[in-house]
C-alpha positions as CSV (number, residue, x, y, z in Angstrom):
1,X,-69.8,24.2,55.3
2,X,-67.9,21.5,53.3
3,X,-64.3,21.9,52.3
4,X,-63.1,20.9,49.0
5,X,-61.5,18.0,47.5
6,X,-58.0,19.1,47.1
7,X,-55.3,17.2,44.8
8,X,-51.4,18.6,44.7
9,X,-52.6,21.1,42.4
10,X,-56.2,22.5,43.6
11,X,-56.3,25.3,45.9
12,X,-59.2,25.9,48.7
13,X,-61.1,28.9,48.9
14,X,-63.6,29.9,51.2
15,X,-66.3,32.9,50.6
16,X,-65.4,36.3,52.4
17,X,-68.7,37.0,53.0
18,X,-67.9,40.6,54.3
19,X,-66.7,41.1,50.6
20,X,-69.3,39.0,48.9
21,X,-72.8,40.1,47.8
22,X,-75.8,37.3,46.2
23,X,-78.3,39.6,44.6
24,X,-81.6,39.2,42.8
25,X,-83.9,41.6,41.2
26,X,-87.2,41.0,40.1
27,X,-90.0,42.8,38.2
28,X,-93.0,44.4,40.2
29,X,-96.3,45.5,39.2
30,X,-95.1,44.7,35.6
31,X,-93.5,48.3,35.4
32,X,-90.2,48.2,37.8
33,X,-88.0,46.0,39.2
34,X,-87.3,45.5,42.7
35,X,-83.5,44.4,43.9
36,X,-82.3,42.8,46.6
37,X,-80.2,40.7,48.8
38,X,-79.0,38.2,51.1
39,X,-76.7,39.1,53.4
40,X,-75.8,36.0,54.9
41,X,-73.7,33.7,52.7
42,X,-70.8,30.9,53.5
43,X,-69.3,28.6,51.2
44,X,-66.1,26.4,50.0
45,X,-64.2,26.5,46.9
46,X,-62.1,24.7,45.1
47,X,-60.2,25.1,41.6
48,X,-56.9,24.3,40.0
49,X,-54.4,27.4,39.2
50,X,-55.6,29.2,36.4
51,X,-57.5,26.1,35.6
52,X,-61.4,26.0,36.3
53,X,-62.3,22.7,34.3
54,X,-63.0,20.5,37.8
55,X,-64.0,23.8,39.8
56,X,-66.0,22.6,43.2
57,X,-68.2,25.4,45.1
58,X,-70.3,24.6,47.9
59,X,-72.4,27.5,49.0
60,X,-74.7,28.1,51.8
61,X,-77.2,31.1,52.3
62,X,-79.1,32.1,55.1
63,X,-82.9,32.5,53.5
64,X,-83.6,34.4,56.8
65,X,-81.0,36.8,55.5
66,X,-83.0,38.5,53.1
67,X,-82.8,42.2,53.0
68,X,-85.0,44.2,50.0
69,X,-84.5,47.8,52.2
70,X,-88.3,47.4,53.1
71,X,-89.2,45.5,56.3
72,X,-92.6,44.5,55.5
73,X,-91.9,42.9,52.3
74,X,-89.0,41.5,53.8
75,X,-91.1,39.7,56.7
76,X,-93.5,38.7,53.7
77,X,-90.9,37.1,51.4
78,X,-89.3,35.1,55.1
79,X,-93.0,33.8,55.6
80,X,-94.7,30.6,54.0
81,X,-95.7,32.7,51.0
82,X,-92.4,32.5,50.1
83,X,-88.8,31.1,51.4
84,X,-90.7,29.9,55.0
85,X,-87.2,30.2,56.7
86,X,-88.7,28.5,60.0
87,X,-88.9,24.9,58.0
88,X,-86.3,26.3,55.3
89,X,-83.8,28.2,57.1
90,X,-80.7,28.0,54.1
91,X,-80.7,28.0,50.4
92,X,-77.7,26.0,48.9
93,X,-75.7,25.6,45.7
94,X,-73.6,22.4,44.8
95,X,-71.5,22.7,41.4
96,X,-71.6,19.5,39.0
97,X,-69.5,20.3,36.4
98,X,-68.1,23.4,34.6
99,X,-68.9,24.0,30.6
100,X,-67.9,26.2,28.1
101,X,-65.0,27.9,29.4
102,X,-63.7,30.7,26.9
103,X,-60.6,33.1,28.4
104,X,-61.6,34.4,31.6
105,X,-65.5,32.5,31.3
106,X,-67.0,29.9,31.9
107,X,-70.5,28.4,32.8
108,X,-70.9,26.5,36.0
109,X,-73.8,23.8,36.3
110,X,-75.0,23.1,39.3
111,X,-77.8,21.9,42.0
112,X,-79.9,25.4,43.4
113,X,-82.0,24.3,46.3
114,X,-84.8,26.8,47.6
115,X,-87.3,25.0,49.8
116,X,-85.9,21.9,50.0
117,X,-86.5,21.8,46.0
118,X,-83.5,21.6,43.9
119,X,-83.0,22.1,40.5
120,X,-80.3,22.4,38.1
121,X,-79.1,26.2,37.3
122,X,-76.5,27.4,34.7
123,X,-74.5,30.1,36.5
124,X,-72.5,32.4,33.5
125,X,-69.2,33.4,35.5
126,X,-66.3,35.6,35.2
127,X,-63.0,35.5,36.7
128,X,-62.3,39.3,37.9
129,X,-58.8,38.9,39.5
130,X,-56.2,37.8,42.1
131,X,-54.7,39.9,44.6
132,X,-53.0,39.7,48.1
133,X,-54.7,42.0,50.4
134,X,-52.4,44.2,52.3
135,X,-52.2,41.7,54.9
136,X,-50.6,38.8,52.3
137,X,-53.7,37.2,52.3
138,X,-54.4,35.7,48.8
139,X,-57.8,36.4,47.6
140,X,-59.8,35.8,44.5
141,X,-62.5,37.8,42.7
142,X,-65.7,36.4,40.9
143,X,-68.8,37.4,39.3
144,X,-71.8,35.5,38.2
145,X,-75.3,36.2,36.9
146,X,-78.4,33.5,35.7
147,X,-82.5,33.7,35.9
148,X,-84.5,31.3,37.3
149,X,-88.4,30.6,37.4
150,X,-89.0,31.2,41.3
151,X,-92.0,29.0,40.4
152,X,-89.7,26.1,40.3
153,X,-89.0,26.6,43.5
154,X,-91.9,26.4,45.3
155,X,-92.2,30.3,45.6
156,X,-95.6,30.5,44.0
157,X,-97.7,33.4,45.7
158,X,-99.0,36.2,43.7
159,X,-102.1,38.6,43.0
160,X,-103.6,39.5,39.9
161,X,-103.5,43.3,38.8
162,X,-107.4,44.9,38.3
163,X,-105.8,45.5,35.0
164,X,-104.4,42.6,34.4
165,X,-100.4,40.7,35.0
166,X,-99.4,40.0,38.5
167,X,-97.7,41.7,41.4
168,X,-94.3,39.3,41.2
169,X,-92.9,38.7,38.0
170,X,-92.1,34.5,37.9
171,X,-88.5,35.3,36.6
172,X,-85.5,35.6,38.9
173,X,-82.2,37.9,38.2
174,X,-79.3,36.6,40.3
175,X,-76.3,38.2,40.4
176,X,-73.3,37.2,42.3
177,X,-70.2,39.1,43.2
178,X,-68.3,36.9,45.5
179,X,-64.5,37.4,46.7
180,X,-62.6,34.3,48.2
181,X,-60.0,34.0,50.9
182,X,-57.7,31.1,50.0
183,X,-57.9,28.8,52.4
C-alpha cells in the first residue's frame, strides 16, 4: 500500500475495508445480470479539505477475493479463463488527475490494471459525507460507478448461445462504495 503525498493542507485517508464494498455486475445469458464482489480491498487516499482538484487514490484488490455467492463460478472466474489469481494475485487502481468537478462530483481518471494490463478508466464519483464515528475517528464516505470492456483486460473467455449471443456480456458495471479512515 502507498501512502499519499501530503502538503500542509492534504489529508491521508486509508480505505476501511470492513466498511467498503467494490462491486460489479454483468449480464448473463443475455437476459439477467449477475452481481458481485470483491471482498478484499486496501488502498491510500489523499485530498485537500473540501478540495478534490489534486485528489491521489492508490487502491489495491485481492483478485482471489472474488465472491459472486456461487462457488463454482467463483473458482471459474479465479482460474486462467479469467483473473488467473496464481500469476495475477491483485487488481490495482492509480488516479492521474481529477476532471469535471461540479458540487459534490467529480470524475476521477485513472490507470485500472487487471492482468497485468492497464488501461485508463473514468470513475464518476460522489462525495457522500464526513462524520466522526463514535470513537472520534474522522471518516469519509464515497461512491463511484464506471463500465469497462472486460475484454480489454485480458478477460476474454466465453461460449456462444445455440441461439445465438454469448454466455458473458463484454461490458463491466463497477460500482464502488468505499468509506475512509483518516489517516
Amino acid at each position: 500500500m502507498t501512502t499519499a503525498t501530503l502538503t500542509p493542507t492534504r489529508t491521508a485517508w486509508t480505505i476501511d475495508a470492513s466498511h467498503s464494498e467494490v462491486g460489479f455486475a454483468v449480464k448473463h445469458l443475455m437476459i439477467s445480470t449477475v452481481r458481485g464482489r470483491f471482498a478484499s480491498v486496501s488502498g491510500a487516499v489523499g485530498f485537500g479539505e473540501g478540495d478534490y482538484a489534486d485528489a491521489s487514490v492508490d487502491v489495491t484488490i485481492d483478485a482471489a477475493s472474488i465472491d459472486t455467492r456461487e462457488e463454482k463460478r467463483d473458482a471459474h472466474l479465479r482460474s486462467a479463463d479469467f483473473f488467473d489469481v496464481e500469476k495475477f494475485p491483485a487488481i490495482t487502481f492509480k488516479s492521474r488527475r481529477v476532471q469535471a468537478m461540479k458540487g459534490d462530483t467529480f470524475q476521477l481518471v485513472g490507470d485500472l490494471t487487471i492482468r497485468d494490463i492497464t488501461r485508463e478508466v473514468v470513475l464518476d464519483v460522489e462525495v457522500e459525507g464526513f462524520q466522526k464515528d463514535p470513537w472520534g475517528n474522522q471518516k469519509a464516505g464515497f461512491s463511484a460507478s464506471t463500465k469497462v470492456n472486460r475484454k480489454d483486460f485480458g478477460l476474454t473467455w466465453n461460449a456462444a448461445l445455440e441461439t445465438g449471443g454469448v454466455l458473458v456480456a463484454d461490458e463491466i458495471k463497477i460500482s464502488l462504495d468505499v468509506q475512509l479512515l483518516q489517516a
